[in-house]
C-alpha positions in Angstrom: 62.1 -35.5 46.7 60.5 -36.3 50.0 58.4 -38.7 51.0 55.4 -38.5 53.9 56.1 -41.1 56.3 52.4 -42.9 57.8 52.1 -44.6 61.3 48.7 -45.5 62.0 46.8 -48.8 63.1 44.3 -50.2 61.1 41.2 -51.3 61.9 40.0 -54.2 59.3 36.6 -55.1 60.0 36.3 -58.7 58.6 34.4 -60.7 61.2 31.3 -58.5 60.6 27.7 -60.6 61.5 25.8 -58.2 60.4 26.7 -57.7 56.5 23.9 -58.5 54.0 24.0 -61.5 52.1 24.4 -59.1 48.9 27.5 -57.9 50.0 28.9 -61.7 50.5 28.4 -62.4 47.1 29.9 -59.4 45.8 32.6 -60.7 47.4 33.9 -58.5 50.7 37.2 -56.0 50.5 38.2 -55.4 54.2 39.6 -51.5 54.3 39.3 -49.9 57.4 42.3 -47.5 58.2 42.0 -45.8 62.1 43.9 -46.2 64.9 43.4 -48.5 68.4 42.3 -51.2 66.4 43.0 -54.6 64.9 42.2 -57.7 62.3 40.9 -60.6 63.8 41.1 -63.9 61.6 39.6 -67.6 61.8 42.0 -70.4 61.2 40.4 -73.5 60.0 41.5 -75.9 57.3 38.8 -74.9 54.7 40.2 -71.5 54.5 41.0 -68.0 57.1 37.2 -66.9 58.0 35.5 -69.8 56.3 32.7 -69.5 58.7 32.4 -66.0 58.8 30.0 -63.8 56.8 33.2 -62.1 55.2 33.5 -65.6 53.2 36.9 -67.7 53.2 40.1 -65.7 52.8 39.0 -62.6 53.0 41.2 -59.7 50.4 43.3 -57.3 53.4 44.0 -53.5 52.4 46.2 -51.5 53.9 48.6 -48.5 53.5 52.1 -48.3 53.2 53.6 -47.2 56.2 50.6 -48.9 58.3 50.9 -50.6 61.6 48.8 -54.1 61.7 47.1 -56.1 64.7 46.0 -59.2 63.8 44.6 -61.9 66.2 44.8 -64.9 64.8 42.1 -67.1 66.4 41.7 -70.8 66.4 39.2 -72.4 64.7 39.4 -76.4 64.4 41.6 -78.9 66.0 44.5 -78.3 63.4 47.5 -76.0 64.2 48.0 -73.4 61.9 50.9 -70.5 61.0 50.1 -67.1 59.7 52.8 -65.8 56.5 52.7 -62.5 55.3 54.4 -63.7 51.5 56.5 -60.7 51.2 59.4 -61.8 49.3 56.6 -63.8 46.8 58.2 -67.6 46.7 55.4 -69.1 48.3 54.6 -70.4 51.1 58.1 -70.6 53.3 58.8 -69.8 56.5 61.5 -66.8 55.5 61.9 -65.3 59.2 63.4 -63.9 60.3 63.3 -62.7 57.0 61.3 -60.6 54.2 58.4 -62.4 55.2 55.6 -61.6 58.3 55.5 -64.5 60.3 53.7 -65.4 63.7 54.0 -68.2 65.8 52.0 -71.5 65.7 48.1 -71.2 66.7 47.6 -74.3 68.6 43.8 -76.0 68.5 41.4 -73.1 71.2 44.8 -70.9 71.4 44.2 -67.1 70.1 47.7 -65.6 69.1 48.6 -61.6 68.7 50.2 -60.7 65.9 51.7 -57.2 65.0 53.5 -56.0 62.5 54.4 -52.8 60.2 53.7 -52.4 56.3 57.5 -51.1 55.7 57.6 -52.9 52.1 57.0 -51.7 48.8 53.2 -51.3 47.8 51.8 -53.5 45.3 49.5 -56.9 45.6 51.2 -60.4 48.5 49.4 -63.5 49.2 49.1 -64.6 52.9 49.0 -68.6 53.8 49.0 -70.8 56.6 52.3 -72.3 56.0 50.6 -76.0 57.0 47.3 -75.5 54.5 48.9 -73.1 51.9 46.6 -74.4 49.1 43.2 -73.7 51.0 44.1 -70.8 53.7 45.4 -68.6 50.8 44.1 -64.9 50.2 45.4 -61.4 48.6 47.3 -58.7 51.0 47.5 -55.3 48.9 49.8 -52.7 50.1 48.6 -49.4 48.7 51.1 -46.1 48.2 50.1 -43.5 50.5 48.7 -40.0 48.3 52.1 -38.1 48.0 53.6 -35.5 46.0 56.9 -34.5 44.3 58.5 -31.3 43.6 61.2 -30.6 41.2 63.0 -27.5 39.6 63.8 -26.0 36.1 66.7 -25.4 36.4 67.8 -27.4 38.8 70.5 -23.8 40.7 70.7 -20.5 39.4 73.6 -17.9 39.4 72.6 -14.5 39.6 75.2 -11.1 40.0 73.8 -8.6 42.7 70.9 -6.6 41.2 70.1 -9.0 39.6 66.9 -11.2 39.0 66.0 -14.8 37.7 63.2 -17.6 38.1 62.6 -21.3 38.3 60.1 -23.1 37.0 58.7 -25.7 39.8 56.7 -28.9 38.7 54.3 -30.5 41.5 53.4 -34.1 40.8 50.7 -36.1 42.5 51.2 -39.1 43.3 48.8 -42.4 44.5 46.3 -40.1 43.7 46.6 -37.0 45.7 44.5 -34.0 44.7 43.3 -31.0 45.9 44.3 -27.3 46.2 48.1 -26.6 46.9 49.1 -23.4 48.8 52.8 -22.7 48.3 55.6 -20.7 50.1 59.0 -19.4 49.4 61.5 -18.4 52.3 64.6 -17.0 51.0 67.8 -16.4 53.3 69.0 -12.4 54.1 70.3 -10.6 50.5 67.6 -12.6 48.1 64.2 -12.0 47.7 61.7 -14.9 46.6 58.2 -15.2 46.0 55.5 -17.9 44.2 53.5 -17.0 41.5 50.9 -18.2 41.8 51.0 -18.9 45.2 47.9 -21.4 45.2 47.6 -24.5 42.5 45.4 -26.4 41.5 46.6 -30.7 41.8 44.6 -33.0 39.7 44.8 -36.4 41.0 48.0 -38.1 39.1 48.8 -35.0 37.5 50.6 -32.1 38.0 50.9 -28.3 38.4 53.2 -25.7 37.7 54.6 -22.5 39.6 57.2 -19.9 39.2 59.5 -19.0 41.9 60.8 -15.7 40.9 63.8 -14.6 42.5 66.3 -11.0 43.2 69.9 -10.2 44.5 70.1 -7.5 46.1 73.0 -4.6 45.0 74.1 -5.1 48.4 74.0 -8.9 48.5 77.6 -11.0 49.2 79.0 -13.5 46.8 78.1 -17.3 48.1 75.9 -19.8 47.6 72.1 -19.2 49.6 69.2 -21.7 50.1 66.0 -21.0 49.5 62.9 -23.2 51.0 59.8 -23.9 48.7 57.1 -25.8 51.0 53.7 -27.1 49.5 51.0 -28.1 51.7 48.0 -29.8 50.6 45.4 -31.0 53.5 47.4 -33.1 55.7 50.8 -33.8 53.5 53.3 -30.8 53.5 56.5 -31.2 52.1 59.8 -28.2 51.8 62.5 -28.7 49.3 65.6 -26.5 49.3 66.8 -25.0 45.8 70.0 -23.4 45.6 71.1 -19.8 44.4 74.6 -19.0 43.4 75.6 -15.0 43.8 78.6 -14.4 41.7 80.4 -10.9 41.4 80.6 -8.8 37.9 83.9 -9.4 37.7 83.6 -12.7 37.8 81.8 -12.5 34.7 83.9 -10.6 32.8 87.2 -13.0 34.4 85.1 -16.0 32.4 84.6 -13.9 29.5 88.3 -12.6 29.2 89.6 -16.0 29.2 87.2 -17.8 26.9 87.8 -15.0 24.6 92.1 -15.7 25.0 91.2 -19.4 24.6 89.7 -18.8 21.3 92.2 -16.1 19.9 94.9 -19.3 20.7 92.7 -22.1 18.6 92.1 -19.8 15.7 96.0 -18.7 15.5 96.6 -22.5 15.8 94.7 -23.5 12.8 96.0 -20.8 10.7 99.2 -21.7 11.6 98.9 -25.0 10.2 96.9 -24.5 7.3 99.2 -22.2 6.5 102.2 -24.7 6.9 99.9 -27.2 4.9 100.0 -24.7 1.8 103.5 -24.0 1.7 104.8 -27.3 2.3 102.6 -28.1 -0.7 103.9 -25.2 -2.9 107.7 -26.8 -2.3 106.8 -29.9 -3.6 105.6 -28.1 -6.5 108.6 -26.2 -7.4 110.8 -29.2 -6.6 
């Protein structure tokens, strides 16, 4: 299985003046994904953007794989430390470390801040390590939309002129969904193909090919690789499923000897059942 890997730089609006007042009380998500951008956020002791219209401690969302700007701006007469909680033990300073930590933002000072979302996904809390029980709010990492491929069975051994199939499984993941195409590129001596070559993936579900595949008479013994690739929109992914090409002979080689290897076990047991029932018959007659 392969994962996509996502660069990008986000853009999280949360200093927006113009938001309606029905949106503050709703309570405001910042999620903005693009690239050339940043996150710029208030310190102050009542809380990060207490005197912005995004409301104190805004909720930050981003992607896995995500690069983040933040400027961290100065907003009383306090001093103040940005933590990224990765590790989850609250607020300490663990960096260098798990955690996402920038340096102190002195009272009028406005400090960059960058860093990348390489941790799992799943929800973090981000303090000021001096006011960590007022300037507290959510980070969620979300898993970028990805998909798996796997194989039933998992090789296959085929004699020349001969044929065979897999059965491949597509699984969405983080919600991916949309129309698959899919492509089969076998080496010289085998040919593959997809059926069907087009699938349907339901968002956290899956969907189901056949790659169907032939030896030719004139094909060589060895092992081949063949390449399935899916594509859907943006994410593309290849896996490489294997194809063993025996010769006849070696067929009939594994036949002849688990055939001798059962001729020995049965001559075995006879033998000593047979021993059984006449060393019972002497003690008989004795």
């Amino acid at each position: 299985m392969v994962r996509v890997k996502r660069v990008a730089t986000i853009t999280i609006a949360v200093i927006l003046l113009t938001l309606p007042v029905a949106i503050q009380r709703q309570g405001f998500m910042a999620e903005v994904h693009a690239s050339n951008a940043g996150l710029s956020l208030y310190a102050s002791v009542p809380g990060w953007n207490s005197s912005k219209p995004s409301g104190s401690n805004p909720t930050l969302i981003v992607r896995q794989g995500d690069s983040v700007a933040l400027s961290l701006i100065s907003g009383d007469a306090s001093t103040h430390l940005f933590v990224l909680d990765v590790d989850k033990n609250g607020p300490q300073i663990d960096c260098p470390g798990s955690d996402k930590c920038s340096g102190a933002i002195g009272s009028g000072q406005t400090v960059p801040f960058y860093f990348a979302v390489d941790f799992a996904p799943g929800s973090y809390k981000y303090y000021c390590f001096y006011h960590p029980t007022t300037m507290v709010g959510t980070f969620n990492v979300q898993a970028v939309p990805d998909f798996t491929v796997g194989f039933n069975p998992s090789s296959l051994t085929l004699a020349p002129a001969s044929h065979g199939s897999f059965t491949i499984t597509i699984t969405s993941q983080a919600g991916l969904g949309g129309t698959m195409t899919l492509l089969a590129t076998p080496p010289n001596g085998l040919a593959a193909s997809m059926n069907p070559t087009s699938v349907n993936l339901a968002a956290n579900g899956t969907a189901m090919s056949t790659l169907n595949v032939t030896a030719a008479s004139s094909t060589s013994t060895g092992t081949y690789n063949i390449t399935v690739s899916g594509t859907l929109g943006s994410t593309s992914h290849s896996a490489i499923v294997q194809v063993f090409v025996t010769s006849p002979s070696d067929g009939i080689g594994i036949l002849f000897y688990e055939l001798v290897f059962a001729v020995v076990a049965a001559a075995v047991i006879i033998a000593t059942t047979l021993y059984f029932i006449r060393k019972n018959r002497t003690k008989r007659s004795t």
